[in-house]
C-alpha positions as CSV (number, residue, x, y, z in Angstrom):
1,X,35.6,3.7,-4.2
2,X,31.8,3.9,-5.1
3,X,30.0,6.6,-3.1
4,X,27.7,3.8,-1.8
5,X,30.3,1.4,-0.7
6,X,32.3,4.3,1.1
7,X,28.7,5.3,2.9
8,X,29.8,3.2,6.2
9,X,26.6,3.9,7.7
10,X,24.4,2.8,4.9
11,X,21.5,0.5,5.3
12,X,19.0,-1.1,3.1
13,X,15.2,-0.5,3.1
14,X,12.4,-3.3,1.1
15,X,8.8,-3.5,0.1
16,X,8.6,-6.8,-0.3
17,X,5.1,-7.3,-1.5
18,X,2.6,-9.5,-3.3
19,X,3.9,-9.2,-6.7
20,X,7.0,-7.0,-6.3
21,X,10.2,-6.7,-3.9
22,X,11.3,-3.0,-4.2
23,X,14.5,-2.7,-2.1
24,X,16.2,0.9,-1.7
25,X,19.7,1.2,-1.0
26,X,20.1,4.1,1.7
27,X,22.7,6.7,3.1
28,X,23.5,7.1,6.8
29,X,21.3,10.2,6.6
30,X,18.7,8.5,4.9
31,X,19.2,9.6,1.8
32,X,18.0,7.2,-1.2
33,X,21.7,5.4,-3.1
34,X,19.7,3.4,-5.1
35,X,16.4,2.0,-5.7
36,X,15.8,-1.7,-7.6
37,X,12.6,-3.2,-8.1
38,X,11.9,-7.1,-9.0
39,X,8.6,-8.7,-10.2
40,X,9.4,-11.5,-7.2
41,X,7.4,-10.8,-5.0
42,X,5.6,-13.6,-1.8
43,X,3.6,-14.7,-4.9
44,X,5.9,-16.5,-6.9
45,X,8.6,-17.4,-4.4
46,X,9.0,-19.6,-1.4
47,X,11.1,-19.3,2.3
48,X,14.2,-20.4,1.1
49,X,14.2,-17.8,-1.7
50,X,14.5,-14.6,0.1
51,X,18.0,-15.0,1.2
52,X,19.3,-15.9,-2.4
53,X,17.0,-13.0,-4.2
54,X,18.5,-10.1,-1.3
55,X,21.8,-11.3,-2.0
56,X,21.5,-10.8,-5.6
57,X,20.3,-7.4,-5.3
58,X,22.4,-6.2,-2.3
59,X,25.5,-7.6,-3.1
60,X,27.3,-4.6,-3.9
61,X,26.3,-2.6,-0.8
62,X,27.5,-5.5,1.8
63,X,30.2,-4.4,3.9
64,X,33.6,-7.0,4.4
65,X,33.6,-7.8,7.7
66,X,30.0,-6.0,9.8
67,X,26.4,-6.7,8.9
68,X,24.9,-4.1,7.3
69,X,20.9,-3.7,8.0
70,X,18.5,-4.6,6.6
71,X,14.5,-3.0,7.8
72,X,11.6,-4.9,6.0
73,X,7.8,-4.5,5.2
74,X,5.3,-6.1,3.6
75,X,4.2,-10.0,2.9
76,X,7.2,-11.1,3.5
77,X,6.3,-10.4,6.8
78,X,3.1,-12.9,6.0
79,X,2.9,-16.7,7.3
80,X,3.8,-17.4,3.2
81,X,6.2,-15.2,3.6
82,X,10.2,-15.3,4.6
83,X,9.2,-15.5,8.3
84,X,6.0,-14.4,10.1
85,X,5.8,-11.4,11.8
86,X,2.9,-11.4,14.2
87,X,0.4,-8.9,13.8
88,X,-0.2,-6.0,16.0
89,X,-4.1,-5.9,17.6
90,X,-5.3,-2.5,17.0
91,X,-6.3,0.1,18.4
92,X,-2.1,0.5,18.4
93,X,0.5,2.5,17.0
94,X,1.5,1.6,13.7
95,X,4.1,-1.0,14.9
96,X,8.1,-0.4,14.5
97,X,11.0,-2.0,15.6
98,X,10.4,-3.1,19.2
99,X,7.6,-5.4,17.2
100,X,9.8,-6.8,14.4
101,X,10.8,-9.9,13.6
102,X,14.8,-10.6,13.4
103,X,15.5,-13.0,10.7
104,X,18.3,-15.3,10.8
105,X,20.3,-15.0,7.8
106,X,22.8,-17.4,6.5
107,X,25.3,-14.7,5.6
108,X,26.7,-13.1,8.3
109,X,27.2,-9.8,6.6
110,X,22.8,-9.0,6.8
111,X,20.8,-7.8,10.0
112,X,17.3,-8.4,8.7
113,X,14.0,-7.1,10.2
114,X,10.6,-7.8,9.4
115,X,7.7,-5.4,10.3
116,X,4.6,-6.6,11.2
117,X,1.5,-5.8,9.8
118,X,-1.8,-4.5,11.8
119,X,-5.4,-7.1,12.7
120,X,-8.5,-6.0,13.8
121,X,-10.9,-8.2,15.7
122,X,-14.8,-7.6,15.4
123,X,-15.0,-6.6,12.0
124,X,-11.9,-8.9,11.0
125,X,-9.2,-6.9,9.0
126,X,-5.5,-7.3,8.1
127,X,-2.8,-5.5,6.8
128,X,0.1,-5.7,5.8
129,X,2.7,-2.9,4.4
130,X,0.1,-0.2,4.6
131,X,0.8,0.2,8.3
132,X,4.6,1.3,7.4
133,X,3.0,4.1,5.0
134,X,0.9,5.3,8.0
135,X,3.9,5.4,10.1
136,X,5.5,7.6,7.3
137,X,2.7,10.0,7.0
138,X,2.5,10.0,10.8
139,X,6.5,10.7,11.2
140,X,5.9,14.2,9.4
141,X,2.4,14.9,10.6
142,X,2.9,13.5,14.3
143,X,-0.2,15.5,15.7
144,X,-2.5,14.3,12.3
145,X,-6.0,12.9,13.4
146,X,-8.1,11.9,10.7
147,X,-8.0,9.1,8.0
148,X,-5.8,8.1,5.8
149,X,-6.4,6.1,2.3
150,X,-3.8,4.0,1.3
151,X,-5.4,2.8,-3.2
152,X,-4.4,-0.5,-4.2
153,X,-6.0,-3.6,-5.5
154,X,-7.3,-3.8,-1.8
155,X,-7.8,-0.3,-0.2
156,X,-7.4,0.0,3.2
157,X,-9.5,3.1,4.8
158,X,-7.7,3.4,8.5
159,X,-8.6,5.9,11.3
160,X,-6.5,8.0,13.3
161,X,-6.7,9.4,17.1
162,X,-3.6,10.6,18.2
163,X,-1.0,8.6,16.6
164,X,-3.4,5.4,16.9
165,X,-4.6,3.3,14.4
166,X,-8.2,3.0,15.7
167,X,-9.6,1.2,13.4
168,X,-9.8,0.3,9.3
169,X,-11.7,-1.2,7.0
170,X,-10.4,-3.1,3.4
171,X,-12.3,-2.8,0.4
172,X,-11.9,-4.9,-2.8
173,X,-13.0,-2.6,-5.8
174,X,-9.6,-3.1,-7.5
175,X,-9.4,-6.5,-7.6
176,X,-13.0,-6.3,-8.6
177,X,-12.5,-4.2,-11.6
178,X,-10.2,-5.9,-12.4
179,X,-12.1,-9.1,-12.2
180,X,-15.3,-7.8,-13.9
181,X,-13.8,-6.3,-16.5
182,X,-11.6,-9.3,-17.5
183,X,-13.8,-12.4,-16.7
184,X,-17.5,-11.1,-16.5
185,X,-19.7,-10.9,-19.3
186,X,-18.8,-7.0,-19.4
187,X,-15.7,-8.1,-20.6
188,X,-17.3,-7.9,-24.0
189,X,-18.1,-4.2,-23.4
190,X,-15.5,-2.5,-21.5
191,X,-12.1,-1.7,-23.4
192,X,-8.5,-2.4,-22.1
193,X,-8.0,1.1,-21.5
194,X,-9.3,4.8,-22.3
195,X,-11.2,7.0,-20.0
196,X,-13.8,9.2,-19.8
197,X,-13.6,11.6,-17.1
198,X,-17.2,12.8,-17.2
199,X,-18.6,8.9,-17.4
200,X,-16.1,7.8,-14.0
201,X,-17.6,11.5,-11.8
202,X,-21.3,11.0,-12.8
203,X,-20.9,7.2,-12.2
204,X,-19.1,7.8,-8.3
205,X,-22.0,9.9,-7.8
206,X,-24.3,7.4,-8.6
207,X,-22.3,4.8,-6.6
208,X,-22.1,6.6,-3.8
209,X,-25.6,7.9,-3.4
210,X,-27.4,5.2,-4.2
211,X,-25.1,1.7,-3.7
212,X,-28.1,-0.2,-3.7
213,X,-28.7,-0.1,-7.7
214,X,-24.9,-1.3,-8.0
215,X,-25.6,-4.8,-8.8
216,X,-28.5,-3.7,-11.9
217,X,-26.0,-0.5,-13.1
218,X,-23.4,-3.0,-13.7
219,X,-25.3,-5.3,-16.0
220,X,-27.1,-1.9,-17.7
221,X,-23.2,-1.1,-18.9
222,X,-23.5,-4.2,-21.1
223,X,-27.4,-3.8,-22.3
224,X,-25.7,0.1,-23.0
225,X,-23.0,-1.2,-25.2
226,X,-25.6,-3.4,-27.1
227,X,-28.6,-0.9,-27.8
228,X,-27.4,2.4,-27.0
229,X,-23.6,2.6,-28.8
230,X,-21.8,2.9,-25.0
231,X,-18.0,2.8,-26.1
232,X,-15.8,1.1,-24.2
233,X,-13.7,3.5,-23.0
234,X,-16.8,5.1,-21.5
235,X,-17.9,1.9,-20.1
236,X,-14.8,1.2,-18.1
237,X,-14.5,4.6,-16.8
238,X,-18.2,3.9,-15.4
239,X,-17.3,0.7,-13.8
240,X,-14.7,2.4,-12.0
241,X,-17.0,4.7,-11.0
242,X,-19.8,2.9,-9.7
243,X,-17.4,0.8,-7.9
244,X,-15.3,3.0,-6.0
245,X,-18.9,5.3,-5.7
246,X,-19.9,2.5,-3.6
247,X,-17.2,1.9,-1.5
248,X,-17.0,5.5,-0.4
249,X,-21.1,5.2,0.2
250,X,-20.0,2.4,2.7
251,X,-16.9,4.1,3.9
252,X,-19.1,7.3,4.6
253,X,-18.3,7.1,8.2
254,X,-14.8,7.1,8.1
255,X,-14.0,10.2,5.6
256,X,-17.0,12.4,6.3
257,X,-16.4,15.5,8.0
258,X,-12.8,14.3,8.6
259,X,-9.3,15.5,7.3
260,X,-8.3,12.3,4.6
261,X,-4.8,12.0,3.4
262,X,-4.3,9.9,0.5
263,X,-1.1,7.9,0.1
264,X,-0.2,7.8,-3.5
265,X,0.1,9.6,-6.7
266,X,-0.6,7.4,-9.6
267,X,-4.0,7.2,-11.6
268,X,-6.0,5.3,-8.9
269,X,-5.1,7.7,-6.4
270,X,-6.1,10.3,-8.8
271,X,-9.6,8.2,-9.4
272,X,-9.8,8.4,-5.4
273,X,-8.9,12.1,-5.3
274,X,-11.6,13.0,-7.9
275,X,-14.4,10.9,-6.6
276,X,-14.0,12.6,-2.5
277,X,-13.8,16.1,-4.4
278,X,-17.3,15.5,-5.7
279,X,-18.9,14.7,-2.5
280,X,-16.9,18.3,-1.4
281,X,-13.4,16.4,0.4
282,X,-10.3,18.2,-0.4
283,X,-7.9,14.8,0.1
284,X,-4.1,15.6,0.6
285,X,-1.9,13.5,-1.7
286,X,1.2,12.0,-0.7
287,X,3.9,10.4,-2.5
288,X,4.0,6.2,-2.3
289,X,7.7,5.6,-2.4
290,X,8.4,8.9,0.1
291,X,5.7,7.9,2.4
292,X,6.8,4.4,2.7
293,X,10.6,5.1,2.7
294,X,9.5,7.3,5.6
295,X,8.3,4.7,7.6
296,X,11.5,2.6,7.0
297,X,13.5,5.4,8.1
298,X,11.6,5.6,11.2
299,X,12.3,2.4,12.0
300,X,16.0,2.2,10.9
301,X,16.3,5.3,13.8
302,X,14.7,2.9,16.5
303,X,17.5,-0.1,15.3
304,X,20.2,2.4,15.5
305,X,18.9,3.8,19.2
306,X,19.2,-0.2,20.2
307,X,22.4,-0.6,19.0
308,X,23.9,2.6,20.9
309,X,22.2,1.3,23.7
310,X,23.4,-2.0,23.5
């Protein structure tokens, strides 16, 4: 017998975004089994497909004759998604279990529930996923106030007093560098990859001290490229730069003088870490896939309190 099908208290644990459905196979104690990760995410599936897709994946960690469960963030979550989960009005907690949504499943064997994600009235705002990470970071920093910076395609900036999610603001420079870089005329002038690490500080500086020129400094990396031999590599680590340069001009209010912990340790993060060192922030740098296993577990503790109590 497999130490994961003899783990009688095991559960399962998902991410089930956009483009990707990362499902964790956990231990009673919370300890990671096994970890899968499928490019089928609420983007190329519908409703019906959830079931099927978990199934195929979790099939060896099903128990005979219980339901095993099964704690879920993300878009599937989302009104696309598997089923909604409504969102939670902040200021709030980041919500957990007593907020989830149970999903009926036609295999008996899975006790599925979706977490829901966070909306803001007066600026409008959303999310979805990024409120399980602040639970994480929250469920080892309990007394934390300050923000926290969760990089992606759409970075969410969200503030904390005392546990509460008071308020946050999404930005879109990812998707926009992605975007401009891949259907803009500076397409022709900024290269696939390559970095300059001088170019992407000098260029947040710019960005975030004078947002204003953004819209010019853009078009000047193409004029660069054509009369003054701007390389590509250069080029793109100035469009990052100007871009996230402006978003932290227009997220002053939520970072400055405050403690910022950064969720994630891949090369954006990185690109976030170096641009709030140069206007003097020391970020701290969590791990993703710890941070958001973290908020799972938090909530798997809450389903296991209701069923003693039950």
């Amino acid at each position: 017998m497999s130490r994961a099908s003899a783990d009688t208290g095991a559960w399962i644990a998902i991410d089930w975004g956009t483009t990707q459905m990362r499902l964790w196979h956990m231990s009673a104690c919370g300890e990671v089994l096994a970890r899968h990760c499928l490019d089928k995410g609420m983007g190329q599936i519908a409703s019906p497909d959830y079931e099927p897709i978990l199934l195929d994946v979790a099939r060896p960690y099903l128990p005979a004759a219980s339901a095993i469960d099964v704690i879920i963030c993300g878009m599937a979550g989302s009104r696309q998604g598997w089923r909604e989960a409504p969102y939670a009005p902040a200021p709030c907690p980041p919500p957990m279990l007593d907020q989830a949504v149970h999903v009926p499943t036609d295999d008996t064997r899975l006790n599925v529930h979706i977490l829901p994600g966070i909306k803001q009235i007066a600026p409008d705002d959303v999310m979805r996923g990024e409120e399980t990470q602040i639970a994480g970071v929250l469920s080892q920093n309990p007394d934390f106030s300050g923000v926290i910076c969760l990089p992606g395609t759409h970075t969410k900036w969200a503030l904390i007093e005392n546990g509460i999610v008071a308020r946050f603001v999404t930005f879109m420079s990812g998707e926009l560098f992605s975007v401009i870089g891949q259907h803009s005329v500076l397409r022709h002038s900024i290269a696939a990859d390559g970095w300059s690490a001088e170019a992407f500080e000098a260029a947040c500086t710019q960005g975030a001290n004078d947002p204003d020129r953004l819209m010019s400094s853009l078009f000047s990396l193409r004029a660069q490229s054509l009369l003054s031999g701007l390389t590509g590599e250069t080029a793109r680590a100035t469009l990052s730069g100007l871009l996230l340069g402006a978003e932290l001009s227009a997220a002053r209010a939520y970072w400055q003088g405050k403690d910022v912990v950064l969720v994630g340790e891949d090369g954006l993060s990185q690109a976030y870490a170096a641009a709030l060192r140069a206007q003097n922030v020391a970020p701290q740098i969590l791990d993703s896939e710890e941070t958001t296993l973290n908020g799972l577990r938090k909530a798997q503790a809450q389903l296991l309190k209701a069923h003693h109590d039950s």
